[in-house]
N, C-alpha and C positions, 0 to 999 in steps of 0.2 A: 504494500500500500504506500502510495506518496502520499508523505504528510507536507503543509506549508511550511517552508523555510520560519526561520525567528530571527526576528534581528538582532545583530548585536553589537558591540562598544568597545572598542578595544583601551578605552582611558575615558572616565569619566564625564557620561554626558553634561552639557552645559545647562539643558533643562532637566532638573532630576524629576519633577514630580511626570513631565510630559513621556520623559523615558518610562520610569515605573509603569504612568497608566499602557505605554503602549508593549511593553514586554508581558504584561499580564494578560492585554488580552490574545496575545499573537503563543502565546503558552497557553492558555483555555481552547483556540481556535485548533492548539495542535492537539489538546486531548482530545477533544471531541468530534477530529477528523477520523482519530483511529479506533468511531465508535464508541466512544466509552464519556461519560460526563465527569469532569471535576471530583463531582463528590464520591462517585463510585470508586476510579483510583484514592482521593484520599482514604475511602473506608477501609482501605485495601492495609496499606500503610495503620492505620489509623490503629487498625486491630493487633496487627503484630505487636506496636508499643505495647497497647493495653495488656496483652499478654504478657509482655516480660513484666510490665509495669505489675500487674497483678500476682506474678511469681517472686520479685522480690522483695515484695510487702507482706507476704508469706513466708518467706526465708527471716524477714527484719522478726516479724512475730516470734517464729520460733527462736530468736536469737543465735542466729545462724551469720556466718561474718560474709557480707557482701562481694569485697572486694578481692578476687583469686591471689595467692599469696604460691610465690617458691622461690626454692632454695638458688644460691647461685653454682651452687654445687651439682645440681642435677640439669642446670642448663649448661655446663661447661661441659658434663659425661654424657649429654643429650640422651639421660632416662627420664627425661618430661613425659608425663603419661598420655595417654590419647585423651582421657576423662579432664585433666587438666589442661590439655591444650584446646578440649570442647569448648572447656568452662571459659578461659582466657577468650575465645572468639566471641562465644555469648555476651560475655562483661564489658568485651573490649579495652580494659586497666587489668592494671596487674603491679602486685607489693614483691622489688625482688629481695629475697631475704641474703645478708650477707654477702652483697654484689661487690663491697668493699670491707676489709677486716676492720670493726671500729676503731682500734688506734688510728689505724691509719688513717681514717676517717678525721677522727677527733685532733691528731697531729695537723692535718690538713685545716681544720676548722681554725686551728691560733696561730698557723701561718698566714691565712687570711689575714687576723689583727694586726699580727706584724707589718703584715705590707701595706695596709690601708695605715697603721698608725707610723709606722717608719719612712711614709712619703708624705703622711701631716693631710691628710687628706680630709678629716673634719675642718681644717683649718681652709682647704684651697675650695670647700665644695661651693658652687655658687646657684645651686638652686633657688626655687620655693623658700623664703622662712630669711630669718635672720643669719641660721649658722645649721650645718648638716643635723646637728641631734637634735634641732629643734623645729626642723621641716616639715611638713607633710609627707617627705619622701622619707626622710630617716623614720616618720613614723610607722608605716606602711614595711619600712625595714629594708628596701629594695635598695643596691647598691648597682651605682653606674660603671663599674668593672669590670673587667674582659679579658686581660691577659697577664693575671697572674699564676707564677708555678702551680698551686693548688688545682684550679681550674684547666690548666691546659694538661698537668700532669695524668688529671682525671678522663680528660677528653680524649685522648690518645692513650687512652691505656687498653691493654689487650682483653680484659675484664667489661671494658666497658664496651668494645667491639663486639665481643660474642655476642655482648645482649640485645644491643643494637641489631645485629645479621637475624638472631633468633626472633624477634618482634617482627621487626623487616619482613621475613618468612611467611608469618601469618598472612600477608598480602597475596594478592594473583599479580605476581609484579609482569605477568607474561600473557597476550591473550593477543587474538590475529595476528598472531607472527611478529607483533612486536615486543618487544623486552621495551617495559618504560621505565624500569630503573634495575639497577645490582643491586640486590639483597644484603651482597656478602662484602659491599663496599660502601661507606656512609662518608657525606659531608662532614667539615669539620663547622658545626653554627656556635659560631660564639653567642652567650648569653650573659645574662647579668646574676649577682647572688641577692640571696635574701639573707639577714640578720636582723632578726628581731629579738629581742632583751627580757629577759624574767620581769614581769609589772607591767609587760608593754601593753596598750590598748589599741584595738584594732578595729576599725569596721570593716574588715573584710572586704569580699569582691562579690559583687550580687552575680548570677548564672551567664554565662556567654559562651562563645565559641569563638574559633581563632583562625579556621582555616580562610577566610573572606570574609566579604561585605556583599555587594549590590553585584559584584563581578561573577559570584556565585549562579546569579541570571542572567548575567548581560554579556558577560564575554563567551565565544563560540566554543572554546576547548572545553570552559565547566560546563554548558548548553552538553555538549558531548560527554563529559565526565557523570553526567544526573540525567542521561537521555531517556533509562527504561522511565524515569517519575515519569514522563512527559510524552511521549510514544504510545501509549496503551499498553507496553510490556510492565505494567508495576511487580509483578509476582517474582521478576528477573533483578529487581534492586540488590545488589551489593554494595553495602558498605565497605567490603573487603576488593574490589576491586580498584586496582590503579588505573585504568584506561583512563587517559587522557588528563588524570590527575598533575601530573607532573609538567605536563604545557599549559595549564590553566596562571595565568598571567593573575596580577592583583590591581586593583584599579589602584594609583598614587595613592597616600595621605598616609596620617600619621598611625593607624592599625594595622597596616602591611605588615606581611611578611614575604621577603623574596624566595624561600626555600620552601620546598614541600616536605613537608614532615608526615611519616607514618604512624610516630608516637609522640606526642611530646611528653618531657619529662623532668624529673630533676633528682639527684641524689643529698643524702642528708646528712650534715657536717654535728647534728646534734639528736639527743634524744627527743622524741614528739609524743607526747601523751593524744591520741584521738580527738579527746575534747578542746584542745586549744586553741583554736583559729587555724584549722587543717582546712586540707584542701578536700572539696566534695566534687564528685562528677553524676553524670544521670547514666547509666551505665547501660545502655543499648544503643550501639552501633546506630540501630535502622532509625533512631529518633531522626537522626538527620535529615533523612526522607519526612518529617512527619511537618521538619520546619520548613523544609523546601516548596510543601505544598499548602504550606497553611494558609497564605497569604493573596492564594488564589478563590479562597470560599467568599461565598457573598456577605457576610459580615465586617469583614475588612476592608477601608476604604480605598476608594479605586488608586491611591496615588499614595497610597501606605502597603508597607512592605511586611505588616507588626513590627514594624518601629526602626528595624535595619536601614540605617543608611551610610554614606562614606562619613571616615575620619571620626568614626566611633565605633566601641567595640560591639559586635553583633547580639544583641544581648538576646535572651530569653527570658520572658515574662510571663505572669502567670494569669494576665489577662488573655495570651492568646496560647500559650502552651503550659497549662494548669496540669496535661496529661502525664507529658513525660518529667515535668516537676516531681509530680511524686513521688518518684522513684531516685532521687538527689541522695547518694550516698559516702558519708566520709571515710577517709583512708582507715583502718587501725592504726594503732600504736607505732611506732619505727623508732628505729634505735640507729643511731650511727651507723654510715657505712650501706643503709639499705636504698634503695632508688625505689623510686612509683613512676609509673608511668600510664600513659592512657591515650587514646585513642586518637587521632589528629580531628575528629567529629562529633568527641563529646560535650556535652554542655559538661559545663565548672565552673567552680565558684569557690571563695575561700570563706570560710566562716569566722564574723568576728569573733572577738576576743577582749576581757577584760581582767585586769591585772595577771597577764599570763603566768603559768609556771613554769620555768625550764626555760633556755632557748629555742628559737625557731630560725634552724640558720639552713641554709640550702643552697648546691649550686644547679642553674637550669642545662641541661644536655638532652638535648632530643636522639632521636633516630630520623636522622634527612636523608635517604641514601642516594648514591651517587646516581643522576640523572643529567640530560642538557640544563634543565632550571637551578640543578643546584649546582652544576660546573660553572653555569653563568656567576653565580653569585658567588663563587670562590674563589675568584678572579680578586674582589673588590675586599672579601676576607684577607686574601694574603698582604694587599695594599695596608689594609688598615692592623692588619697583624704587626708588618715588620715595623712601621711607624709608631706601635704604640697606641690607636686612633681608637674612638669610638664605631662598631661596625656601623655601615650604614643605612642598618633597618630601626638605629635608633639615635634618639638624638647625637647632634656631635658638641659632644663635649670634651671628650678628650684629653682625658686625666693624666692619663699614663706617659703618652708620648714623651717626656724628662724624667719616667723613674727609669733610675738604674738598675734595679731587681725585677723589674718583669720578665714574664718567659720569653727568652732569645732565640733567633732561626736554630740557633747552635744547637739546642735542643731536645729539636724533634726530632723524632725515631721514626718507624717506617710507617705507623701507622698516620701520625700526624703530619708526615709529607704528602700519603695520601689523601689524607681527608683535605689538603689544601690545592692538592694539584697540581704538586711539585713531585716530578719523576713518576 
């Protein structure tokens, strides 16, 4: 069957509300070519949520722990069970246990100090606020850092490769003869750490997503990446597929991300008690579908998207997805050393927090594997690597470029030449 073509954007349109109203209806026009109305595919979608939705409010009941947990031992001997790597697919997140030795961990955590306090860096920060500890950024805990030993040592390390290729795996990174990314080879994406302080208070992060904004409908590769919603094939949705994921472009502003990630993640420099302003995710993969469609029912206004627009982050709301809200489940417990990760399609959110206990210190390391979209942006990694620089999917600011302790080309070892691009 020919369906009608959709238009699409390859950098944000100049009228956005005129855009939106005309990609909604030119997406209605294609479901309903291939037979099928609107609401029918949503129902399609609609139902799978509710189902997982209604199986882990029966798992929460019986006090049963949501989020799949393993060893990094049995990921490095690849005796991961078939049952647990079900459960990993269903959940989409996953607690690795012991993915680093806590010393090491904890060693890592107060070279951090060191190097943020041995380059006077409360003193140079120029954000938000009067002085870094008294910002809104220090409050929130999130440090603009990027190339310290701690951090690179951890990003290039062999530990952190396997798990990265092992998650990677989970993907169909292969389908019509084309291979969209290597599995068994990942980007090097610089991120920033978190430190947040015993007493800290926190409002948290309300629920969102990360992978896009308005590009998610407007640009042709994601239009291709989200085709069964849209087709009349709904029943054919994979979450787990990469087709075309990895050429899906981001429209400019300040929520971008240049790299396509399968996991995003981050490992933990301290102990985390569950209740302390952790991070939550909605833990079914297919919700994605439930948001891609929601926006097309006749309750949402013709030139509203449920609220997604550029240069803010994608949020979810529980005016227009109350569904797969219910299902918002927090990490357990972690102890130094262990990594979480989750889904590059989940909603998340971080839960405030009031006079916390314990630190909450973290450094962020995805799984990006090696594709053209992430080779493109490793180019601009390496630039801003050997300079010191802030990368440029976030502000430039540009701390480092005069310390003399940051991690050097000198180095990296084979994996972190690879994740850069070099040899």
């Amino acid at each position: 069957m020919q369906l009608p073509p959709l238009p699409h954007w390859e950098t944000t349109p100049d009228d956005l509300p005129a855009a939106i109203r005309e990609i909604k209806a030119a997406l209605r026009a294609r479901i309903e070519a291939s037979g099928r109305t609107v609401e029918e595919v949503f129902a399609v979608i609609e139902a799978r949520v509710a189902a997982a939705v209604g199986e882990i409010e029966a798992a929460k009941a019986r006090g049963e722990a949501i989020w799949p947990e393993l060893d990094y031992a049995d990921i490095e001997a690849g005796k991961v069970s078939e049952e647990d790597l079900a459960r990993l697919k269903r959940r989409g997140c996953l607690v690795v246990r012991g993915h680093f030795p806590r010393e090491q961990a904890l060693d890592w955590d107060a070279g951090i100090v060191g190097y943020l306090e041995g380059n006077r860096f409360s003193e140079s920060y120029r954000g938000p606020g009067d002085n870094f500890f008294g910002s809104p950024v220090a409050k929130a805990g999130i440090y603009p850092i990027y190339w310290s030993p701690t951090q690179m040592e951890a990003r290039q390390s062999d530990r952190t490769a396997r798990v990265q290729a092992f998650l990677n795996g989970q993907w169909h990174s292969e389908s019509d003869g084309v291979r969209w990314f290597d599995p068994g080879r990942d980007s090097l994406y610089p991120d920033r750490i978190r430190r947040r302080p015993p007493g800290a208070d926190s409002g948290g992060l309300r629920p969102h997503l990360d992978p896009g904004t308005l590009d998610l409908w407007m640009t042709e590769a994601y239009q291709r990446a989200f085709r069964h919603l849209f087709d009349g094939t709904v029943e054919s949705y994979d979450p787990w597929d990469a087709a075309h994921r990895t050429a899906g472009p981001q429209f400019e502003g300040s929520t971008m991300c240049s790299a396509f990630r399968t996991f995003q993640g981050w490992t933990a420099l301290s102990d985390m008690e569950h209740d302390q302003g952790v991070l939550h995710a909605v833990p079914i993969p297919e919700a994605m579908g439930y948001l891609m469609l929601r926006p097309l029912l006749a309750d949402v206004p013709e030139d509203d998207m449920c609220g997604v627009t550029v240069n803010k982050m994608y949020a979810a709301s529980e005016q227009w997805h109350s569904l797969p809200l219910r299902a918002s489940s927090g990490i357990p417990d972690v102890r130094a050393g262990d990594s979480v990760w989750w889904h590059c399609d989940l909603v998340h959110s971080v839960a405030p927090v009031e006079n916390q206990r314990g630190w909450g210190n973290v450094m962020y390391i995805p799984a990006a594997p090696w594709c053209p979209r992430n080779e493109a942006y490793a180019g601009s990694v390496r630039e801003a690597f050997e300079s010191g620089s802030s990368p440029s999917d976030f502000p430039a600011e540009h701390y480092e470029r005069s310390w003399p302790d940051r991690f050097a080309p000198g180095q990296l070892n084979a994996a972190g030449r690879r994740g850069l691009g070099i040899g």
